[in-house]
C-alpha positions, -999 to 999 in steps of 0.1 A, spaced: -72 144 -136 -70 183 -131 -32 195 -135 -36 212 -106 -41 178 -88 -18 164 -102 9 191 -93 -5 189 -55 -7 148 -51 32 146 -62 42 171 -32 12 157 -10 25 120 -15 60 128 -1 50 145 28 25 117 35 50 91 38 56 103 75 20 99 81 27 59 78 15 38 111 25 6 118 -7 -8 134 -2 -40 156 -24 -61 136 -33 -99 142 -14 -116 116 13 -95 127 10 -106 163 0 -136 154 -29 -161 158 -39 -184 184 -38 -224 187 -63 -226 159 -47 -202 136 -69 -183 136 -54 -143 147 -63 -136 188 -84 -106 190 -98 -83 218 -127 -66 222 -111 -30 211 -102 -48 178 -62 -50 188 -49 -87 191 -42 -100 227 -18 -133 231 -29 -151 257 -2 -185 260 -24 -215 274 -59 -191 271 -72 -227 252 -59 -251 278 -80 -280 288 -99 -275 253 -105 -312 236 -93 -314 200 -117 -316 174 -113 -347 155 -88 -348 124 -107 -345 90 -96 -363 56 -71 -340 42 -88 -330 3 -67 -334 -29 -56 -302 -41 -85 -306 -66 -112 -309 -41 -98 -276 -22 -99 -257 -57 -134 -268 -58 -145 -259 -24 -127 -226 -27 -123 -211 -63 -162 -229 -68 -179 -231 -48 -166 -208 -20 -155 -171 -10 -124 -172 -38 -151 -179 -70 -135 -153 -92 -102 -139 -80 -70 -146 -84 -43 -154 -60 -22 -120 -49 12 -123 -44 41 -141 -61 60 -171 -59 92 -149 -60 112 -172 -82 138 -156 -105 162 -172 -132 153 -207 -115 159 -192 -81 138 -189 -48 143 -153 -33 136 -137 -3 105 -112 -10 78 -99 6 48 -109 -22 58 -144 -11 40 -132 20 14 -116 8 7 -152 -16 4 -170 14 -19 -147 30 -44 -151 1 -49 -187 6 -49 -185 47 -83 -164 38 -94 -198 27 -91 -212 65 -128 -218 79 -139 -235 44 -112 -254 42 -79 -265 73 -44 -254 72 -34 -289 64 -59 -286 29 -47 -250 25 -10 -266 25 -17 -288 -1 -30 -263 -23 -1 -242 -19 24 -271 -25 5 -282 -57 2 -245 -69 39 -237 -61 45 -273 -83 24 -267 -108 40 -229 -110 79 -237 -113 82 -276 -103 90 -299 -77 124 -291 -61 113 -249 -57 78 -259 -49 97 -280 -20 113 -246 -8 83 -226 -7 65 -249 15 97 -250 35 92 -214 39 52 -216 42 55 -240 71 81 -217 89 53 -191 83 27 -206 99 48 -215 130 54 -177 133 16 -171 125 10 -195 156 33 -183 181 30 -182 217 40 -147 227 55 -140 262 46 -104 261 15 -89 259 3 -59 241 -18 -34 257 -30 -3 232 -32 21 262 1 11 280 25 27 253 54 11 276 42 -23 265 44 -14 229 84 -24 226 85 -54 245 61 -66 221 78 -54 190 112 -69 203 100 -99 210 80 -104 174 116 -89 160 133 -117 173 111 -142 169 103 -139 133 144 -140 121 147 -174 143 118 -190 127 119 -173 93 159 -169 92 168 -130 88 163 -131 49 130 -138 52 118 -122 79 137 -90 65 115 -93 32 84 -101 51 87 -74 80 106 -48 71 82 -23 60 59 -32 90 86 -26 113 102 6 101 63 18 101 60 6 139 95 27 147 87 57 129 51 58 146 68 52 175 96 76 174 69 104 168 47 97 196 71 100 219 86 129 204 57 147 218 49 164 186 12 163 169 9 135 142 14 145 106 -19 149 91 -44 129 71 -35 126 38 -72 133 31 -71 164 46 -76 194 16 -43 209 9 -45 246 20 -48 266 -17 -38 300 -24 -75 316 -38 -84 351 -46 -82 375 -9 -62 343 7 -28 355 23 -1 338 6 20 344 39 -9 325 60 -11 298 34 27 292 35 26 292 71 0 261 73 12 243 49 45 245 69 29 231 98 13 206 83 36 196 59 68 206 67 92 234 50 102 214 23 70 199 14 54 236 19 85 249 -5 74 223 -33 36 233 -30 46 271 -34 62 259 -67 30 238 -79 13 273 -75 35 291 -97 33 261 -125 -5 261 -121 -7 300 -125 19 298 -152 -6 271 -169 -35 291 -166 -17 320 -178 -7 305 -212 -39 291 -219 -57 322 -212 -37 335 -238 -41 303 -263 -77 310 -259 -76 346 -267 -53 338 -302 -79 307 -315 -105 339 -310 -85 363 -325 -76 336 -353 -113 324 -357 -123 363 -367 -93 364 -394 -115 365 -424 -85 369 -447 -76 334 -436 -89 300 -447 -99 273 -420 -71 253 -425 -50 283 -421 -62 294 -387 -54 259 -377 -19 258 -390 -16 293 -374 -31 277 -341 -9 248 -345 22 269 -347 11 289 -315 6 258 -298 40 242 -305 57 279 -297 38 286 -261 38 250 -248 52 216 -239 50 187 -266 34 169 -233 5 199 -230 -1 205 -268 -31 171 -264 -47 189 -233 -42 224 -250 -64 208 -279 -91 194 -259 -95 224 -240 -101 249 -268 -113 221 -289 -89 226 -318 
């Protein structure tokens, strides 16, 4: 990667974190009476309690050994060469509250459609089992259970994307919900992130103030005939003071940079004309330059670059 890009995605990265939004998903609403998430037709889920009244059950299938869901699954179905994401989140012998427990489960609910949450449960017990044994394997299907009991919740509340004053009755109510099925350790590691994204996006939109920008937005450069005041200024609004304070310093490292080698390049020239020297002279000599003008950490890049 080009310095310069790397200078400018360390400063970018920081200021991006405000651009964060928690989106309302459907696995973070949750799912309806098949467990399957509730969607609507502008791709934000709707939970609509007793929407699947006076539906007949389907009739209960023969729950498969683990070995037969491994089969249809990691065989012969949409899993055929991955591996599970996530972790058990067992330490020293222990089960602890962490989010990649989550995101374990939610690899194998993926598997629902070629396979039923009961099979899917089995899997997960017998992996958990086969993982760190019986008596933790026991606790993380305590845990997946409560999990899908929240995934299948009845909401009171309803979300609706263009009613911003239904946005927090919503988000209370999955708040609450989720530490008195989960227990607040869990739902902590589980939610946390999603929440504090939710309340930041919040808190911004009703500040009034414009969103912070794309992260893939180009970061306004200083160039040849650019006002340095002008390019300050944007990056401030975009960006923030600070953030635009950090880029002004990436400028001066990157024009430092270019600087030095500019000059590296002139010496190996200068070095390379020396008749009076031998070749393994002007490379000491360019070695010594090298070790004089830059950082142990550039000398490899310094090399390529004037092909030492």
């Amino acid at each position: 990667m080009d310095m310069r890009l790397k200078l400018t995605a360390g400063v970018v990265a920081v200021a991006a974190l405000a651009a964060a939004a928690f989106s309302l998903r459907p696995a973070a609403l949750g799912a309806g009476p098949d467990g399957r998430p509730a969607s609507s037709s502008d791709g934000w889920a709707m939970i609509k309690p007793g929407a699947e009244e006076g539906a007949r059950p389907a009739p209960a299938a023969a729950v498969m050994t683990p070995e037969q869901v491994r089969q249809r699954l990691f065989r012969h179905g949409s899993f055929a060469g991955t591996e599970p994401s996530g972790d058990w989140c067992v330490a020293q012998g222990k089960l602890g509250a962490c989010a990649a427990l989550r995101h374990r489960f939610e690899y194998y609910i993926l598997g629902l459609g070629e396979v039923t949450v009961d099979d899917l449960r089995v899997l997960v017990l017998d992996e958990a089992n086969r993982a760190h044994g019986h008596a933790l394997a026991q606790q993380i299907i305590a845990v997946w259970d409560k999990y899908w009991q929240l995934r299948g919740h009845a909401w009171r509340n309803r979300f609706d994307q263009s009613d911003r004053r239904t946005w927090l009755p919503v988000f209370e109510e999955q708040r609450m919900v989720r530490r008195q099925i989960l227990g607040a350790d869990w739902a902590q590691a589980f939610y946390a992130d999603d929440e504090a994204r939710f309340q930041a996006h919040y808190a911004q939109l009703e500040s009034g103030l414009p969103p912070p920008p794309d992260p893939g937005e180009p970061v306004p450069q200083m160039a040849p005939g650019k006002d340095p005041a002008a390019v300050h200024a944007e990056r401030v609004a975009r960006y923030g003071e600070a953030a635009a304070t950090r880029l002004a310093k990436a400028d001066d490292e990157w024009a430092d940079w270019q600087r030095r080698l500019a000059a590296a390049r002139q010496e190996w020239q200068r070095l390379q004309g020396a008749t009076n020297l031998s070749d393994r002279q002007r490379r000491q000599d360019m070695a010594d330059y090298v070790s004089a003008h830059f950082k142990p950490d550039e000398h490899l890049r310094v090399q390529a670059l004037l092909r030492l």
